[in-house]
C-alpha positions, 0 to 999 in steps of 0.5 A: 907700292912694291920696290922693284927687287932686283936678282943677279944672277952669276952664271951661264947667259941670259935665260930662255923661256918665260924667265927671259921677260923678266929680265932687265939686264945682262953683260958677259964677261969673256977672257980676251987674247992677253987673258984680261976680264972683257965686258961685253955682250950676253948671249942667250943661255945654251947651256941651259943652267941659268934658264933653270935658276931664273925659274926657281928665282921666280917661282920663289919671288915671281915680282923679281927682276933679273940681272945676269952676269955672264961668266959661262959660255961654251962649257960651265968652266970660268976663272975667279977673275971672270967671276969677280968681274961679274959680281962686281957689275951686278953690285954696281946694277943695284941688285939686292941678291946675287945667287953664285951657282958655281964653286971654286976649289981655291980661295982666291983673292979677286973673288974674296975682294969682289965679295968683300965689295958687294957685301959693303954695298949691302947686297945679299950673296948665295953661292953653291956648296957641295953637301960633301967633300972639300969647301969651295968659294965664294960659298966659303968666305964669310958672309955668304949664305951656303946652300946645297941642292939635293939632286933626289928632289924632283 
């Protein structure tokens, strides 16, 4: 019997589409009124990227589960705190992967320690790089797996 593999995803709500039936769980993670990092509730993904992830994730490993931590809501822009709030849930969800598709122009530690956790707890974490200019984080830090898409495929 297979082990339920469990993928969390950081990004932009919870997918549409077929993607949305396999997933198990999802918390989002917004700024309140004193700029503090407040979990709360998912909402479906408006702005498209986390639906796309979902895809690839389940066209590689279609018996995956998904997890989402949302961090994008309006506009793909977040903060490290918000970032690091969600990698730290997903690692408490037991997710064997997390894919980060966001990158950060500064290394900052909220998001370096919340990497250091979920690498302690033996999670396997894959974050986008850009294939030229400036190295951006969480890809950066040490232990995560880089990986840069190549926008000519189809």
């Amino acid at each position: 019997m297979l082990r339920e593999v469990r993928v969390g995803l950081v990004d932009s709500g919870l997918p549409r589409g077929a993607a949305a039936e396999r997933l198990v769980l999802g918390c989002g993670f917004r700024l309140d009124a004193d700029q503090e990092v407040a979990p709360g509730i998912a909402e479906p993904d408006a702005l498209g990227h986390a639906s796309a992830v979902a895809r690839a994730v389940l066209a590689a490993c279609p018996e995956a589960r998904l997890v989402v931590a949302q961090i994008f809501f309006a506009r793909l822009v977040t903060t490290a705190a918000q970032a690091a709030a969600g990698l730290d849930w997903l690692a408490r969800q037991g997710v064997a992967v997390v894919n980060m598709s966001f990158g950060l122009a500064a290394d900052r530690a909220v998001l370096r320690d919340a990497r250091a956790r979920a690498a302690a707890r033996g999670v396997v974490l894959v974050a986008s790089a850009p294939a030229r200019g400036d190295p951006v984080f969480p890809a950066s830090y040490p232990g995560v797996i880089r990986v840069t898409g190549d926008a000519r495929c189809a």
